[in-house]
C-alpha positions as CSV (number, residue, x, y, z in Angstrom):
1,X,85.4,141.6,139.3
2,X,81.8,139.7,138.9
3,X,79.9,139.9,136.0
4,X,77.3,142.9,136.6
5,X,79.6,143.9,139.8
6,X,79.1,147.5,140.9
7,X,82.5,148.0,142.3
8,X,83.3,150.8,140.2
9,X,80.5,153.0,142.7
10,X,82.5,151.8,145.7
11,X,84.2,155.2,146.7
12,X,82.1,157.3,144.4
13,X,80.6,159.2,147.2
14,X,84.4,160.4,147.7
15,X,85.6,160.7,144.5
16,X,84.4,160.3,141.1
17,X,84.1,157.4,139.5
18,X,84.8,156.8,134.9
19,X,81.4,155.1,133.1
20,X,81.0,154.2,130.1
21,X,77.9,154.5,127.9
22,X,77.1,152.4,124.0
23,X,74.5,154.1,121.9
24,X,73.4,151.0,119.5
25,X,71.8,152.7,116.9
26,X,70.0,150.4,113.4
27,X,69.1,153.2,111.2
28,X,67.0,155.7,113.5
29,X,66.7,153.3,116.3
30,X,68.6,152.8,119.6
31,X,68.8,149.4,121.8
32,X,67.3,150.6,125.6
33,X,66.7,148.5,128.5
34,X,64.4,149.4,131.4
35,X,67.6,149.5,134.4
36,X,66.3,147.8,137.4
37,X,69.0,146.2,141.4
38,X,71.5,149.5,140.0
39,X,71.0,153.7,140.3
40,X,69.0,154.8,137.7
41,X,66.3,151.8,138.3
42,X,63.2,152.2,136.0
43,X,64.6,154.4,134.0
44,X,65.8,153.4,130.1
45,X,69.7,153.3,128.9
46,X,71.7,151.6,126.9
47,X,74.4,149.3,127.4
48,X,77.4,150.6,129.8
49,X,79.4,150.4,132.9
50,X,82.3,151.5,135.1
51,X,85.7,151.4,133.0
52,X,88.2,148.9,134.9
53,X,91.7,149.7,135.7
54,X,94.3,150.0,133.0
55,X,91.3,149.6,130.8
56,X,91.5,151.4,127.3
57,X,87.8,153.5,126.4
58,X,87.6,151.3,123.2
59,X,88.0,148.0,125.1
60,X,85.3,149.3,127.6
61,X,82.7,150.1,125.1
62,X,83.3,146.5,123.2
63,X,83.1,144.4,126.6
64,X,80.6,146.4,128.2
65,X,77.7,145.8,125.0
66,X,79.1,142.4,124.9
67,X,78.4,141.9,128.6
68,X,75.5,143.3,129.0
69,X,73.6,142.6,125.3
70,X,75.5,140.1,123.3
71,X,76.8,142.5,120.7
72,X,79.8,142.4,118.7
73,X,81.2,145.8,118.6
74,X,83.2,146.6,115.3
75,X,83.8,150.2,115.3
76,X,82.7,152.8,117.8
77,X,82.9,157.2,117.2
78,X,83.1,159.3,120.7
79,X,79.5,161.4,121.6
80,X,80.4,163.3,124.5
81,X,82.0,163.6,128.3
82,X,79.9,164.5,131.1
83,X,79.9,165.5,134.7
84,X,77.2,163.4,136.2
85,X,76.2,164.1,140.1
86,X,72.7,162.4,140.5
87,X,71.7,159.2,142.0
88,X,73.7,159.8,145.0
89,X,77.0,159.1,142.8
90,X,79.3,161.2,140.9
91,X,81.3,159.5,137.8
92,X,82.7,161.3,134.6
93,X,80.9,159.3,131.9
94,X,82.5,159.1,128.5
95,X,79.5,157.9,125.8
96,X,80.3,156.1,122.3
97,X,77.9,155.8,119.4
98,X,77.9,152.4,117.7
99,X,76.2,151.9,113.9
100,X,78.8,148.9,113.0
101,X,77.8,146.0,115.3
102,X,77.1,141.7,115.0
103,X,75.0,140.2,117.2
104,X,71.5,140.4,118.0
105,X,70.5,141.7,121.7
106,X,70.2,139.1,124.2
107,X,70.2,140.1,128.3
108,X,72.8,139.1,129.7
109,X,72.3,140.8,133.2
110,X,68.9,139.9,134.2
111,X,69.7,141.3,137.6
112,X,70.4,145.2,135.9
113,X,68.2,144.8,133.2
114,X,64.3,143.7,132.5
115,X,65.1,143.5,128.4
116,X,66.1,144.8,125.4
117,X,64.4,146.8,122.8
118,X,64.6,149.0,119.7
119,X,63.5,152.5,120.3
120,X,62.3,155.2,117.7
121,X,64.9,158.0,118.5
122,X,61.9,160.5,117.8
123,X,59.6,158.6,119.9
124,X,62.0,157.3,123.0
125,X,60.6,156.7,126.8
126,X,60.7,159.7,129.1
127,X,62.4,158.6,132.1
128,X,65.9,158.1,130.0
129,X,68.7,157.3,132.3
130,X,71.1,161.0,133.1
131,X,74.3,160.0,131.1
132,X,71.7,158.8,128.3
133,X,69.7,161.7,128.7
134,X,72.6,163.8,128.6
135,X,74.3,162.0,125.1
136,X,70.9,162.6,123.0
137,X,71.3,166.7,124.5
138,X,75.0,166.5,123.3
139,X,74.5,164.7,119.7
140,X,71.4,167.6,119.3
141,X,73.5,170.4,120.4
142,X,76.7,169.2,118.4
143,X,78.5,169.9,121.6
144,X,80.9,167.3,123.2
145,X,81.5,168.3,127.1
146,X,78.4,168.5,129.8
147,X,78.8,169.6,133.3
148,X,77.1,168.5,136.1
């Protein structure tokens, strides 16, 4: 598949499609990117993407912040699930908090992406992208399953 392909949306206005969201975090802040040529455009997420076939969760998170941000993943922990149904798609989106990292941003997908950036977590952008959105309700709710 090409680098910053969006295959994994092919059918998804059939049948669901499996994302996968990194939540970098340094201390209290998290790495967004204003999403731009993808669903979601001018809205801020993190680093993520569709899960490839035969692909394990774990090997998703690690290629998908290397990918897209240059970042050595060492160790990731599970956030939530969630049932997202907006942007005229429908995927179940699995999302991964990250504290144990190498690497320093870069962007890596200029096409998806107009730049990195560390974000206050009490102070972050408003138009947050839905599975984002939806991870930062989960983590505050200490609840690990959202519905669409």
């Amino acid at each position: 598949m090409e680098k910053g392909s969006d295959d994994h949306h092919k059918y998804s206005d059939k049948r669901p499609a499996v994302g996968v969201g990194v939540m970098i975090r340094k201390g209290n802040q998290v790495l967004l990117g204003r999403r731009k040529g993808a669903h979601g455009e001018g809205e801020y997420g993190w680093p993520g993407g569709g899960l490839e076939f035969g692909e394990k969760l774990e090997d998703a998170v690690k290629r998908e912040a290397l990918e897209e941000a240059g970042i050595v993943v060492n160790a990731c922990r599970f956030i939530c699930v969630s049932n997202i149904v907006e942007y005229g798609r429908h995927y179940i989106d699995f999302e991964f908090e990250v504290t144990d990292f190498d690497g320093e941003p870069v962007v890596n997908e200029k096409n998806f992406n107009e730049g990195w950036g560390w974000h206050d977590l009490e102070d972050l952008p408003k138009k947050m992208f839905a599975p984002c959105r939806k991870a930062l309700e989960s983590i505050a709710d200490n609840r690990h399953w959202n519905d669409a």
